[in-house]
ZAMARGU-4260 file (C-alpha; in steps of 0.2 Angstrom, whole numbers, plus 5000, padded with zeros to 4 digits):
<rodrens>
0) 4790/5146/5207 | 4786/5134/5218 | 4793/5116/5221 | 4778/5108/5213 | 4773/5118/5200
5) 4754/5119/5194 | 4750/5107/5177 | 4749/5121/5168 | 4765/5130/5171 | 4784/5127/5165
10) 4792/5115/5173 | 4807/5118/5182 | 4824/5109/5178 | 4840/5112/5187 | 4857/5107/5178
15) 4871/5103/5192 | 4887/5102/5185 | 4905/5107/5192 | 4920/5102/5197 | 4923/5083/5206
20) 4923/5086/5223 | 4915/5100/5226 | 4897/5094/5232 | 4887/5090/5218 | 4881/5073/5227
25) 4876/5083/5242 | 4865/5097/5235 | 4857/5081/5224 | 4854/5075/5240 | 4846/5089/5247
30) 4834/5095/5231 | 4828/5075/5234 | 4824/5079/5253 | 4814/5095/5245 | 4805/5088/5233
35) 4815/5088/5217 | 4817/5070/5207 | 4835/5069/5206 | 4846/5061/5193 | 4865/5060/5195
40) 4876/5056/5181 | 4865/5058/5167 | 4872/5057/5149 | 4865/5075/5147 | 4866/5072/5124
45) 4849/5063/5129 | 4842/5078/5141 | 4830/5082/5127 | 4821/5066/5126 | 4820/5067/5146
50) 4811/5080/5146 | 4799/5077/5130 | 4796/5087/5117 | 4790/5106/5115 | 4771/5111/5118
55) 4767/5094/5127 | 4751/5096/5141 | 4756/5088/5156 | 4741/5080/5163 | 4748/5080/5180
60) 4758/5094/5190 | 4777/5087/5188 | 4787/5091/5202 | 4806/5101/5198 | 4819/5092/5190
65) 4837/5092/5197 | 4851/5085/5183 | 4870/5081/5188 | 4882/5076/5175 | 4901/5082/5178
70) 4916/5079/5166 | 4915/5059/5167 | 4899/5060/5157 | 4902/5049/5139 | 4906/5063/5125
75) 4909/5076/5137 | 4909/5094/5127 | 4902/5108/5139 | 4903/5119/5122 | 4890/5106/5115
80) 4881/5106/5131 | 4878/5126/5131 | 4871/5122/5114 | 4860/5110/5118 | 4853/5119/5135
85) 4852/5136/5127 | 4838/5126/5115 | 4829/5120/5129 | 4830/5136/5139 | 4821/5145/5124
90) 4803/5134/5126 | 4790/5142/5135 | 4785/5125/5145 | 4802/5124/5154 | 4812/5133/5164
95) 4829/5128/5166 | 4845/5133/5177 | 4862/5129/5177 | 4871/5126/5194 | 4890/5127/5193
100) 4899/5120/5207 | 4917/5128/5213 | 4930/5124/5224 | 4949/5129/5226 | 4962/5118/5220
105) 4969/5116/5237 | 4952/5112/5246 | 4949/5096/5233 | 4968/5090/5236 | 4963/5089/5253
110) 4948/5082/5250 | 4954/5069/5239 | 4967/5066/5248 | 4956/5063/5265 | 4945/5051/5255
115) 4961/5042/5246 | 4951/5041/5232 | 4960/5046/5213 | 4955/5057/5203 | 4945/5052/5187
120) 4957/5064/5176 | 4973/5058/5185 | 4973/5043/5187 | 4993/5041/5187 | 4996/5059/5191
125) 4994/5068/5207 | 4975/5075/5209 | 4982/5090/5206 | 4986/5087/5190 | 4968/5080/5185
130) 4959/5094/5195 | 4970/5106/5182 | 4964/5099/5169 | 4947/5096/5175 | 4947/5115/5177
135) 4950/5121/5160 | 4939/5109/5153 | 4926/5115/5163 | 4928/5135/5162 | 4916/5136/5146
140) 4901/5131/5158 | 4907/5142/5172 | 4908/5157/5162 | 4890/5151/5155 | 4881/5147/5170
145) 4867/5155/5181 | 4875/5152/5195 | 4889/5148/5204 | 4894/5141/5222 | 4910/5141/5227
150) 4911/5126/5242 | 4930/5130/5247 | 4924/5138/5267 | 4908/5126/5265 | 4904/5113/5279
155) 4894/5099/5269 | 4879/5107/5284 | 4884/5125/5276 | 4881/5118/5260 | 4865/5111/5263
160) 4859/5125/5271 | 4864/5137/5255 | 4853/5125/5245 | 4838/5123/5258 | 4838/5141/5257
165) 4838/5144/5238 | 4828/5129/5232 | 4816/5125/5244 | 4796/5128/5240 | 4792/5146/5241
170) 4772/5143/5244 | 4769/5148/5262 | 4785/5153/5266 | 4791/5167/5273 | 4808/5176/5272
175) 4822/5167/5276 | 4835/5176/5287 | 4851/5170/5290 | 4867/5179/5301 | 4883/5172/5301
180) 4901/5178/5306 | 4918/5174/5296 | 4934/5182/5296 | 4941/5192/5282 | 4958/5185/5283
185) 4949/5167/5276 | 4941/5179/5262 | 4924/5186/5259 | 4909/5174/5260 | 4903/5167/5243
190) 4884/5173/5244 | 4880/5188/5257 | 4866/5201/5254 | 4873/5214/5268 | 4889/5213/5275
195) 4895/5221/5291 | 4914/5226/5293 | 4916/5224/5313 | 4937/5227/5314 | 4931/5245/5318
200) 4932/5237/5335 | 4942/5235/5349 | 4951/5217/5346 | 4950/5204/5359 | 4963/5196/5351
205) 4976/5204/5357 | 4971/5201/5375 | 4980/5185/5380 | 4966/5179/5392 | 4953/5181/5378
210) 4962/5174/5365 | 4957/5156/5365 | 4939/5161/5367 | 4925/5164/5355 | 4914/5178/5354
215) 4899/5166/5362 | 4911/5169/5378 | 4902/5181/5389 | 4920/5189/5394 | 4924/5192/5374
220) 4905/5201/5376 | 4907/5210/5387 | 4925/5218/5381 | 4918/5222/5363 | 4902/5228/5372
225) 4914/5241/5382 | 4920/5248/5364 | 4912/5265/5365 | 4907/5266/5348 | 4899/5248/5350
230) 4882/5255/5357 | 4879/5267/5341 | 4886/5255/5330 | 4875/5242/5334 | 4861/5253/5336
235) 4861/5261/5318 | 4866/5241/5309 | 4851/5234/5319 | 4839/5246/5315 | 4843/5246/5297
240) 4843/5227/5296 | 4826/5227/5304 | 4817/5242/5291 | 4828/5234/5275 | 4820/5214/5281
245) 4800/5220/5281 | 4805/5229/5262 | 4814/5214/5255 | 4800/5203/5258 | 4787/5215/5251
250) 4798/5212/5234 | 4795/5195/5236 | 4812/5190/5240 | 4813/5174/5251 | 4830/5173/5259
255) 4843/5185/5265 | 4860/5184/5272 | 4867/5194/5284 | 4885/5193/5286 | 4897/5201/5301
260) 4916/5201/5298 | 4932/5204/5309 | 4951/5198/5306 | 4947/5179/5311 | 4931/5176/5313
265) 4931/5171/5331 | 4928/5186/5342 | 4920/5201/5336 | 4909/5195/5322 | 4904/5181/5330
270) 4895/5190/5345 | 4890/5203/5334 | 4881/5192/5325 | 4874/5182/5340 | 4865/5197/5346
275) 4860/5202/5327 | 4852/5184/5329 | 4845/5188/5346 | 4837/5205/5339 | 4829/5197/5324
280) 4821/5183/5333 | 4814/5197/5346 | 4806/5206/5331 | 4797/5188/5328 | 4812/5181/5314
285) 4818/5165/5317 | 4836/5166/5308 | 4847/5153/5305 | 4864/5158/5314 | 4883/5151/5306
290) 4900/5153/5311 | 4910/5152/5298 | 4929/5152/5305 | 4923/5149/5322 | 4934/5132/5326
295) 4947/5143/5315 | 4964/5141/5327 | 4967/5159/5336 | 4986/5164/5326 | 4996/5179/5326
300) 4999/5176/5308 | 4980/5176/5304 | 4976/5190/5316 | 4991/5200/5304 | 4992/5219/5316
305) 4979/5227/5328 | 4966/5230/5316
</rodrens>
């Protein structure tokens, strides 16, 4: 569906919920920048009046919807809430979505603690006593939800992008492409349709002079390149990335991900995915390219053994 949606379709709300912290006023910001009408904070008892009631004829196309409430919202109760949206879904004239935002207790600390702000729930605690708290409270509407982000590894620009690429207007679009790097040893990445294991390959890591560089270093090139089972490698990957792209978008989906790891995320995947990105714009794509763990320091104890 698109962004704007014709007068006589159902219009589209997106509920952003999740825990403190964890981005909900940045994607707000971003649905706004795409189109959406935003409200933050919103005491969500009173959705249904906001919306109006069952069967109404708009007489004017009404653009999506983006809602943000969190745990600070007056009589709070996400068992309630399910209740109450689960209603709504089940009317023809709307459709509605429920976004959960996540984020690893450690990550909100240091975020709280960076921001020297207190949390809501903790006000004489330490925050990670609230953000506890604020966890249970909140698992009912992340088991429930449609979908879930989980910010931990997310730049606030990583995070816009995630939401550029899943809510922005579908008319006239065509598929999305993006190829990023990351290293296993900072865990998978949250949303990836194809990922690429690269530790198949020889590690520049463990040559001193190459260590503190990235794979954007033409020397780091050209030592994975010199891998003889690069050529092949490379070879089958690109060709099936580029007859999967032309069949995904025939199924009408709008973006994909493609993701390349190694052990750190700073030399293997990185240029593997810089010439994935090279290749795809060459067969007239024009993909968005993101190193995850690329400013990731270069450590033994990261790195682990050879592999």
């Amino acid at each position: 569906m698109s962004a704007a949606s014709p007068p006589d379709s159902a219009q589209r709300v997106l509920l952003v919920t999740g825990l403190l912290g964890a981005g909900k006023t940045t994607v707000l910001k971003v649905l706004e920048d795409l189109g959406w009408e935003t409200i933050d904070n919103f005491p969500i008892r009173l959705l249904a009046q906001l919306v109006g009631p069952a069967g109404r004829k708009p007489t004017e196309q009404r653009p999506p919807l983006a809602i943000g409430f969190d745990s600070r919202t007056r009589g709070f109760d996400p068992n309630r809430i399910i209740e109450q949206v689960k209603g709504l879904s089940a009317r023809a004239d709307l459709e509605v979505t429920t976004l959960f935002l996540d984020c690893s207790g450690q990550e909100l600390e240091r975020r709280y603690n960076e921001t020297r702000r207190r949390h809501p729930l903790a006000i004489d605690l330490p925050a990670s006593s609230g953000i506890a708290a604020e966890r249970e409270l909140l698992e009912p509407l992340r088991r429930w939800a449609d979908m879930v982000i989980v910010t931990t590894d997310f730049s606030s620009n990583q995070l816009q992008q995630l939401v550029r690429e899943r809510f922005a207007p579908l008319s006239d679009q065509k598929l999305t492409v993006t190829v990023s790097s990351f290293g296993f040893s900072r865990g998978m990445p949250p949303v990836a349709d194809l990922v690429f294991d690269m530790r198949f390959l020889d590690n520049p890591h463990w040559d001193a002079a190459l260590r503190p560089l990235t794979g954007r270093d033409p020397a780091v090139g050209d030592y994975v390149s010199r891998d003889p089972a690069f050529p092949e490698a490379f070879t089958r990957i690109r060709d099936l990335v580029l007859f999967l792209l032309p069949r995904y978008e025939a199924q009408g989906k709008a973006y994909v991900h493609i993701a390349f790891g190694c052990t750190g995320g700073r030399h293997r995947s990185v240029f593997v995915a810089e010439q994935m990105g090279q290749v795809l714009r060459e067969a007239g794509f024009s993909p968005t390219l993101l190193h995850r763990n690329l400013a990731s320091r270069a450590a033994d104890l990261v790195e682990g053994g050879p592999a």
